[in-house]
C-alpha positions, 0 to 999 in steps of 0.5 A: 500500500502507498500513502497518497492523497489527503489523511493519508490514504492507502491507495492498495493498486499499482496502477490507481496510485499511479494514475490518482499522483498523476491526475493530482500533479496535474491539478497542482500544474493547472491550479498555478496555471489558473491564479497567474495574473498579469499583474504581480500582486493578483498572482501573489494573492491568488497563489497564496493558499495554493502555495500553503498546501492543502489536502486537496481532497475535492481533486482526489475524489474527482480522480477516484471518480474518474476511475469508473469510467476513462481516468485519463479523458480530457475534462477530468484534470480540468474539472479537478482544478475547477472545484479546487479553485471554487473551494480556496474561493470560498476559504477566502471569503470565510476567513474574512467573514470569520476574522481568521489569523490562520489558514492551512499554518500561514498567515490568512490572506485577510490577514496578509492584505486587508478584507478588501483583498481577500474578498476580491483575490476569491471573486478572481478565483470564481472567475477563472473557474467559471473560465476553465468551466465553460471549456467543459461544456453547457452541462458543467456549468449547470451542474456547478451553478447549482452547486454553487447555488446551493453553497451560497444558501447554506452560507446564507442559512449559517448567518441568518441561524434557524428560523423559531421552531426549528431543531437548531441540530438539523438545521446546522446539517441543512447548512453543512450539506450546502456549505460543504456537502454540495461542492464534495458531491460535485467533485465526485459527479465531476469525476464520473460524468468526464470519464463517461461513467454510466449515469447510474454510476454518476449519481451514485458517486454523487450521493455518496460525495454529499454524505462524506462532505458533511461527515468530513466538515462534522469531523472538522468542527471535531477537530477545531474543538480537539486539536491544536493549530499544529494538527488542524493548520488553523488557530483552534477554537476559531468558530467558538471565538467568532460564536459559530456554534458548531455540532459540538456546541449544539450537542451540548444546548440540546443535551442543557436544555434535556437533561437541565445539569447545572454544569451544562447550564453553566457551560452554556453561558460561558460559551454565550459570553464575550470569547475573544477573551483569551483566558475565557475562551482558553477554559470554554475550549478546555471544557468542551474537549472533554465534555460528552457533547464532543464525543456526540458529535464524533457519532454523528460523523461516523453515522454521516461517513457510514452512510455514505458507504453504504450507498456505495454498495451498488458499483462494481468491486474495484479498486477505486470503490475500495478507496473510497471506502477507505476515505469513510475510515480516513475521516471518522479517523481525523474526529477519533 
């Protein structure tokens, strides 16, 4: 087995690792192909996170997907660097949005250069997508729009918060299955529909990319509450600091207002305070990491990645279905 890819995952076939390092050291070639300006500047702030690095696991899944059909067809490299550039688009939109120091260990490009910047440097990396998109045919461009629709609404749905009534637990997953879910389960269509998989093939793949999109963001939220910034590559506890209540933190209101214990209660409230205090944001986190609320929401990412294995069942056994089922394991792994 070779390490490849994202969480490091074991690619157990000669010729799929071969063709999955080939298809992602193209992507890398296109995505600096794509943020090159003719103005110095746009470049440096363009390449800014492509250069930090990143798991590049949207690319992964369009080349796993690829797999069930011709891997090497024109559109797949292409379609890869596409939803790539989509979702550093939007890191710099969110880390203006959440006041993020840090993206992927460096400086975030707010940071860097100003909100201004930012903001602009992800409408460039919008349109250079939607440029390479266009190449890919009237069918991509739906499919991406839609995507791309879905995105933004979860976005919107996260900062308006639930409307009264509603369970704020599935409204979050409602929000994830937009914010993350939507791109992940593009980049496994992607994958498929470039390599002239079958369409049920194409919407298998694509149901199984949105159920392992928000497993892989509930396993983020996991992580921003357990890890430290050397683990995570961001400053830990952003989304608690910003009030952004994640799963975590909605596990523990849901369990305070059940179960009514005076230390939930109290948590609660510490949570609800001014946490850009450094020392009362330093014990909100100390006592959400061992608080049974964490372990809560790791349940529900293995519930989210088991589902999506489990849709995978109908594809014909190969190599490439084994890795993907590996990317269920390598999640859950990244919120144990």
């Amino acid at each position: 087995m070779t390490v490849v890819g994202p969480f490091g995952l074991n690619v157990r076939d000669q010729a799929l690792e071969a063709d999955v390092q080939a298809g992602l050291a193209a992507v890398e070639e296109g995505l600096l192909e794509a943020t090159k300006s003719e103005v110095p500047f746009i470049t440096e702030a363009a390449q800014h996170l492509v250069k930090a690095g990143g798991k590049r696991f949207r690319p992964l899944l369009v080349m796993l997907a690829a797999q069930f059909g011709d891997p090497y067809a024109p559109g797949v490299v292409p379609a890869a660097v596409v939803v790539e550039l989509t979702h550093l688009a939007t890191l710099y939109h969110d880390d203006v949005m959440d006041e993020a120091a840090v993206r992927r260990g460096v400086a975030s490009a707010n940071t860097r250069w100003g909100n201004s910047v930012a903001v602009l440097t992800g409408d460039f990396l919008f349109a250079r997508a939607s440029q390479i998109l266009a190449d890919l045919g009237p069918e991509a461009v739906r499919v991406q729009a839609v995507a791309f629709e879905r995105l933004v609404t979860g976005q919107i749905l996260e900062t308006a918060g639930p409307q009264d009534g509603r369970d704020p637990v599935e409204h979050y997953l409602e929000v994830l299955s937009g914010k993350t879910g939507s791109l992940v389960a593009v980049s496994c269509r992607f994958g498929a529909m470039m390599s002239g998989a079958d369409e049920t093939v194409v919407d298998v793949l694509t149901q199984y990319g949105e159920r392992l999109g928000v497993a892989f963001q509930l396993a983020d939220d996991v992580l921003d509450i357990a890890s430290d910034s050397h683990e995570s590559g961001k400053t830990p506890g952003t989304d608690l600091r910003e009030g952004i209540a994640t799963l975590p933190v909605l596990r523990l209101r849901e369990r305070a207002a059940r179960m009514g214990l005076a230390e939930d209660i109290a948590l609660c409230e510490l949570l609800d305070s001014d946490l850009s205090d450094d020392a009362r944001h330093a014990e909100a986190l100390a006592a959400l990491r061992t608080h049974p609320a964490l372990e809560q929401a790791r349940r529900d990412t293995v519930r989210y990645a088991e589902e999506a294995r489990a849709v995978l069942a109908p594809l014909r056994d190969c190599t490439a279905k084994d890795a993907l089922i590996d990317l269920c394991d390598a999640v859950v792994h990244r919120a144990g």
